[in-house]
C-alpha positions as CSV (number, residue, x, y, z in Angstrom):
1,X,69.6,78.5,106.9
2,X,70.1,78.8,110.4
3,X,69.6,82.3,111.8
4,X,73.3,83.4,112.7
5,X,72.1,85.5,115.9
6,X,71.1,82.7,117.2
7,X,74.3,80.4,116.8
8,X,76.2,82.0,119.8
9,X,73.5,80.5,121.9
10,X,72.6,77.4,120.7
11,X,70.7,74.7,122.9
12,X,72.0,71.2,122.5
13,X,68.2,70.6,121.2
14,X,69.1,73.0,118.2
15,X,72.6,72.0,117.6
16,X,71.6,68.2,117.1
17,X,68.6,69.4,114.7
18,X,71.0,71.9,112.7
19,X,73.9,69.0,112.0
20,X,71.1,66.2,112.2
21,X,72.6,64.4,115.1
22,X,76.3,63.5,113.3
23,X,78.0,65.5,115.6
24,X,79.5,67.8,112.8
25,X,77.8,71.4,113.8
26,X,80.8,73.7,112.5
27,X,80.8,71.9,109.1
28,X,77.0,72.0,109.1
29,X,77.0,76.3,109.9
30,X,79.9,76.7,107.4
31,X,78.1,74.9,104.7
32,X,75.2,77.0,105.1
33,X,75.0,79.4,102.1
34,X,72.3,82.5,101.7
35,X,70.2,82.4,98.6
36,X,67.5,84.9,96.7
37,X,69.2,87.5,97.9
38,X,70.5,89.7,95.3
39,X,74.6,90.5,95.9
40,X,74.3,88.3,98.8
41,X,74.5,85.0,97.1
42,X,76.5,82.3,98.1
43,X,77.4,83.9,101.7
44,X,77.7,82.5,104.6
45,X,77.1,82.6,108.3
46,X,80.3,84.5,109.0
47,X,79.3,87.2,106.5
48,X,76.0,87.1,107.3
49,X,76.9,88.1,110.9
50,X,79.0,90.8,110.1
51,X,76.9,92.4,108.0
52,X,74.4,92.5,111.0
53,X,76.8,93.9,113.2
54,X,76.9,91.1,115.3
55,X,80.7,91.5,116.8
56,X,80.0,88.6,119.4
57,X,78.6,86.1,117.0
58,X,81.7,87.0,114.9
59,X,83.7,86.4,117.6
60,X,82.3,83.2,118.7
61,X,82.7,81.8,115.0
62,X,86.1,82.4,114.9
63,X,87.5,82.1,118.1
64,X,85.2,79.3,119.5
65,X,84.1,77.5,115.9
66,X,87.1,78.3,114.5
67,X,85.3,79.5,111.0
68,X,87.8,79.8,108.1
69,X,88.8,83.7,108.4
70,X,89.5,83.3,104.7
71,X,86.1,82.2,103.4
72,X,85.1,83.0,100.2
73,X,81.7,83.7,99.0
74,X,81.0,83.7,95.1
75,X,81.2,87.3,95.5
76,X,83.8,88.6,97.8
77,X,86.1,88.0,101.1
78,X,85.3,88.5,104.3
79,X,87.6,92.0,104.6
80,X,85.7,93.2,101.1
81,X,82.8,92.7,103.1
82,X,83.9,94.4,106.4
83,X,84.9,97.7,104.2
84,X,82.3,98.0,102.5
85,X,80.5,97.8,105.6
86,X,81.6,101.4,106.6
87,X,80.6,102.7,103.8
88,X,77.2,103.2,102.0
89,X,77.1,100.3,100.3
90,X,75.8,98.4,103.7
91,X,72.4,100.0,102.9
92,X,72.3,97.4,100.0
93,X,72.5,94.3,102.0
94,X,69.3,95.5,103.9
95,X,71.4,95.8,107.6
96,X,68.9,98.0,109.6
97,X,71.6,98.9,112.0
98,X,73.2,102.2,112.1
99,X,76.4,101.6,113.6
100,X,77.9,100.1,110.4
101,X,77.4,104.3,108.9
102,X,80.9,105.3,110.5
103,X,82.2,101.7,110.0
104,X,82.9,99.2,112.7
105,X,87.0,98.3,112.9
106,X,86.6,95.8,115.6
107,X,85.4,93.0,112.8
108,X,88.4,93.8,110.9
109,X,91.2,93.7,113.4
110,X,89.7,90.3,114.9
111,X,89.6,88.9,111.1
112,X,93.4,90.1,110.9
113,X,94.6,89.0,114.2
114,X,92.9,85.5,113.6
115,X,95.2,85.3,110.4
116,X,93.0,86.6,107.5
117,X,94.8,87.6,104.3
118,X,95.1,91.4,104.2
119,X,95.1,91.9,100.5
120,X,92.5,89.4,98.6
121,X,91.9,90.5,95.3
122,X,88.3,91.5,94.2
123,X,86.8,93.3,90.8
124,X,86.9,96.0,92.8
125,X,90.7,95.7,94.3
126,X,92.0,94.8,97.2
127,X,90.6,95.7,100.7
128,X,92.6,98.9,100.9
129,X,91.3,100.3,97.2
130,X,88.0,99.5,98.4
131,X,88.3,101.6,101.7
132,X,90.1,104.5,99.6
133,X,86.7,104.5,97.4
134,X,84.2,104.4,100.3
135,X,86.5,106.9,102.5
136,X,87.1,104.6,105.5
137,X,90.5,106.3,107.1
138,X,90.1,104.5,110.0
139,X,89.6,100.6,108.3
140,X,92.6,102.1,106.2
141,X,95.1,102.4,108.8
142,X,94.2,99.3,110.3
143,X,95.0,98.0,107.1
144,X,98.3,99.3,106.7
145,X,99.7,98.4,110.1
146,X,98.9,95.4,108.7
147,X,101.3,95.7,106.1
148,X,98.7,95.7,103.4
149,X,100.2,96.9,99.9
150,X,100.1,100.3,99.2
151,X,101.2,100.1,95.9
152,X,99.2,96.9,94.1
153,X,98.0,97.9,90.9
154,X,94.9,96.1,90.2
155,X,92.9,97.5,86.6
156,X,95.7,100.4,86.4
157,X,94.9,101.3,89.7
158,X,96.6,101.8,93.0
159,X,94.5,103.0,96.2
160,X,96.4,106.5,96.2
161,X,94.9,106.7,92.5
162,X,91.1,105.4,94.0
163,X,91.5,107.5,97.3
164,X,92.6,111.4,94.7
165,X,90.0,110.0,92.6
166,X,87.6,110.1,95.3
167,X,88.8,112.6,97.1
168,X,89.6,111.1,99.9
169,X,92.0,112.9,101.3
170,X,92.6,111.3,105.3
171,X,93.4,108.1,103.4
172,X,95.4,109.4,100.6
173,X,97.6,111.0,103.6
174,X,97.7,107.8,105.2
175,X,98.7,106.3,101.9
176,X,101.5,108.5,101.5
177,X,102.8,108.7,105.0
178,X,103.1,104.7,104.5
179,X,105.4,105.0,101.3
180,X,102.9,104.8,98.4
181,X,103.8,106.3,95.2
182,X,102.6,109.7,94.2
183,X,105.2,110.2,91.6
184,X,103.4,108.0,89.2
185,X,101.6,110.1,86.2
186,X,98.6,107.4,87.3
187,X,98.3,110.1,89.8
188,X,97.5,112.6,87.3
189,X,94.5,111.0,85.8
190,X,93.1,110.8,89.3
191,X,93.0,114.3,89.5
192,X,89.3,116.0,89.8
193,X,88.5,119.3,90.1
194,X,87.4,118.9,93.9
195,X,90.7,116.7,94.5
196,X,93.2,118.6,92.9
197,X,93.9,121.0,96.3
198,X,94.7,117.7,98.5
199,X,97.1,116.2,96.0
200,X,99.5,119.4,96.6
201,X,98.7,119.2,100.6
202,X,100.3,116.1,100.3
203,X,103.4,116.9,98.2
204,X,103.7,120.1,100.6
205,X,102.7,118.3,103.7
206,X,104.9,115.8,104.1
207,X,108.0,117.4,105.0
208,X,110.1,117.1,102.6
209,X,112.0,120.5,102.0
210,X,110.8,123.2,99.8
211,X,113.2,122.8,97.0
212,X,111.9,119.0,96.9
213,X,108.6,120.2,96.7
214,X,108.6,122.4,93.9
215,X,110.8,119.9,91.8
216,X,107.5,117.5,92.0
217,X,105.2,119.6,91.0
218,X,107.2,121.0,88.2
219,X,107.2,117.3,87.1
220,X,104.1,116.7,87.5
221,X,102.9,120.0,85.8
222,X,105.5,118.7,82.9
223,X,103.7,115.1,82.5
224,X,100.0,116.9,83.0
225,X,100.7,119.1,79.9
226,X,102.2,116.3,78.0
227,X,98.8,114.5,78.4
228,X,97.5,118.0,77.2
229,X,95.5,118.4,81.0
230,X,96.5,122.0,80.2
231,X,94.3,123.7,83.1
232,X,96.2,121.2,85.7
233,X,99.5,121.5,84.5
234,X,98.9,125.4,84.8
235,X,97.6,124.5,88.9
236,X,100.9,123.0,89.5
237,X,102.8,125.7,88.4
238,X,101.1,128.1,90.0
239,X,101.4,126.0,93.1
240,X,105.0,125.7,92.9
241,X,105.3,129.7,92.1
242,X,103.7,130.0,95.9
243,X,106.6,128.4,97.1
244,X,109.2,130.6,94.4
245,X,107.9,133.6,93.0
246,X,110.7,134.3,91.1
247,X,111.3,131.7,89.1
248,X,110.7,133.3,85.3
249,X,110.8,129.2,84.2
250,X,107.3,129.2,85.9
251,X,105.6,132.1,84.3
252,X,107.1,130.5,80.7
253,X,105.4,127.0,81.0
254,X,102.0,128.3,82.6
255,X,101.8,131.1,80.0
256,X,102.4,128.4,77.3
257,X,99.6,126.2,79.1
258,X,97.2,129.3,79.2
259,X,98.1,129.8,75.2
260,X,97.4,126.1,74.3
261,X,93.8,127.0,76.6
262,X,93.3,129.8,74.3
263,X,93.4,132.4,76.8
264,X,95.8,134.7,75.1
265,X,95.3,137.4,77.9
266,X,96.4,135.3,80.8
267,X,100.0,133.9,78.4
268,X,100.1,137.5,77.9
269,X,100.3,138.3,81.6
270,X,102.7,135.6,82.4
271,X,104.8,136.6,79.7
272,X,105.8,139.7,80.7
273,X,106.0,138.5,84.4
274,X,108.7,136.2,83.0
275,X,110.6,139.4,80.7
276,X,110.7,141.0,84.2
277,X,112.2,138.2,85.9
278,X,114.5,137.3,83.2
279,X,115.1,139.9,80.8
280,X,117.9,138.4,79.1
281,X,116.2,135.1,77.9
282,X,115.2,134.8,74.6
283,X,112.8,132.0,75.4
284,X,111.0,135.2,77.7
285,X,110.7,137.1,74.3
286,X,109.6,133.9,72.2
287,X,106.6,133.5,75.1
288,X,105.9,137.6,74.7
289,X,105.6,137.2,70.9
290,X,103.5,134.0,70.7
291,X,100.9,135.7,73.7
292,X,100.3,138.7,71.0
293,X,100.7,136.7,68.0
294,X,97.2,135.2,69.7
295,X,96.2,138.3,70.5
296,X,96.3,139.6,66.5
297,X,98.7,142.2,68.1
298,X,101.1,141.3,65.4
299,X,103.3,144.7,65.4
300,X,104.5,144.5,69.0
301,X,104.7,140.6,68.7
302,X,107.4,141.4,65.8
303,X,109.4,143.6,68.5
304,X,109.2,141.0,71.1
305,X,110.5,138.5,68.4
306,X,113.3,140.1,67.4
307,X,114.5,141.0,71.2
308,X,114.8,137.6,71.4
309,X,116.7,137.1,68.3
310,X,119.3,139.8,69.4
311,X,119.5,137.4,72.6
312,X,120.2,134.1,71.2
313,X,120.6,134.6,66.9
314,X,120.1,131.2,66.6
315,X,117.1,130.3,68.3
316,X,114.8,128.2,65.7
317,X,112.1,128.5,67.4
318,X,111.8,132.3,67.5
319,X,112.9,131.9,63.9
320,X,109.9,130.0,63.0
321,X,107.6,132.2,64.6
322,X,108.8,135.3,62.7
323,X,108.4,133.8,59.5
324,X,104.5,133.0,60.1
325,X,103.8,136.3,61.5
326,X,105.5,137.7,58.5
327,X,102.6,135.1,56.8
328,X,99.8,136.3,59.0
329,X,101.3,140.0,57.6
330,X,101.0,139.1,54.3
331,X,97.1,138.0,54.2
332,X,95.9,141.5,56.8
């Protein structure tokens, strides 16, 4: 295969000896595929240049050859290529140049101005979900004022899930700021422990009013504890009791996450928090009870219990609970 830094300046010598004098050099340099390389094979010229860095033979296989901006290798598109580029996976094709570290955008907005499909699907998603994984903000936004699609779902995944998931939190806010969904519970199994604080930057950071604010996370800490992610339900609701103390609704759920972590000293806590805010609700009591019920602290536990009852004489659930600490009682 023909070198491709060498195609911008080609001698009419070489051009005859590359298409073998029938006049056909652009469908000679396009047929041109690599081979032996490993997760190279099957590109061509056009890949092979940007891989290298090389913006002006790029630009003269486009502009001048007019090179498909589309073409396919057996592996990816040219934009897969291009983002990956700026990331570390350019080590792997064996490029020597260091430029391509903070990734080079220049390839990608010539690609896209010259009519290249922004969203070609790949094993690994689209162009965006691969510059959410490798971090690239700035190939991102390019992307997006390219109306790429925020929200395409490719393997249960959209790029707000693959940028949470790898923390990436510039392009997760670009994500956002361009109408992705972060309602989604997919959201939730993106969380990490290192990712967790930039998924409430962006419900808080977007400015939506406070009251907005606390109603997501209250959702979101609703589905986490449904799909028993105890510890991150109990982060949202102590995010959204930064924003209102004094909601005793709060202190209820988180204390029932921290009993369902078996931390009966933390429910504990939160439980009388939410007596004190709300010393009329028998739900308040029922939290109290359970708490010491974990604790074996089954005598004030009763008291608690039966506050409650005088509250609301018909709550089954405090009910319940009475009749198996009168159980537990039984067996001391």
């Amino acid at each position: 295969m023909a070198s491709p830094r060498h195609v911008s300046g080609l001698s009419p010598d070489l051009a005859n000896m590359l298409d073998t004098g029938r006049g056909c050099l652009r469908e000679t340099v396009g047929e041109a595929r690599q081979a032996g390389v490993q997760g190279m094979e099957g590109a061509g010229v056009l890949h092979l240049a940007a891989i290298n860095g090389s913006m002006n033979v790029v630009r003269y296989l486009v502009e001048t050859m007019r090179f498909d901006v589309d073409d396919l290798d057996k592996e990816a598109d040219m934009l897969r290529v291009l983002v990956l580029l700026g990331g570390r996976k350019v080590w792997e094709f064996g490029s020597g140049n260091g430029a391509w570290g903070g990734g080079d955008c220049k390839m990608v907005k010539l690609l896209l101005a010259k009519g290249a499909y922004v969203d070609p699907l790949s094993d690994c998603g689209t162009p965006l979900h691969l510059a959410a994984t490798e971090g690239q903000d700035g190939t991102m936004k390019i992307l997006l004022d390219h109306k790429a699609d925020y929200n395409k779902m490719v393997l249960g995944m959209t790029p707000l899930f693959v940028a949470i998931n790898h923390a990436s939190e510039k392009c997760a806010k670009l994500l956002v700021k361009a109408g992705a969904d972060i309602n989604g519970d997919y959201v939730l199994t993106a969380l990490t422990d290192t990712s967790f604080n930039s998924v409430f930057a962006l419900l808080t950071g977007r400015g939506a009013p406070v009251s907005r604010s606390i109603t997501e996370l209250k959702s979101l800490g609703s589905m986490a504890f449904q799909s028993k992610n105890y510890l991150h339900a109990a982060g949202f609701y102590s995010k959204a009791m930064d924003l209102d103390p004094d909601d005793a609704t709060l202190f209820s759920n988180r204390s029932l996450c921290w009993l369902r972590r078996g931390h009966g000293g933390k429910a504990l806590l939160d439980a009388h928090e939410c007596r004190k805010k709300q010393p009329d609700w028998s739900k308040a009591c029922y939290r109290l009870g359970a708490s010491l019920m974990s604790l074996k602290d089954y005598g004030s536990a009763c008291d608690a219990l039966f506050d409650g009852l005088k509250l609301d004489p018909a709550d089954v659930q405090i009910e319940n609970a009475l009749r198996i600490l009168r159980i537990q009682c039984a067996f001391r």
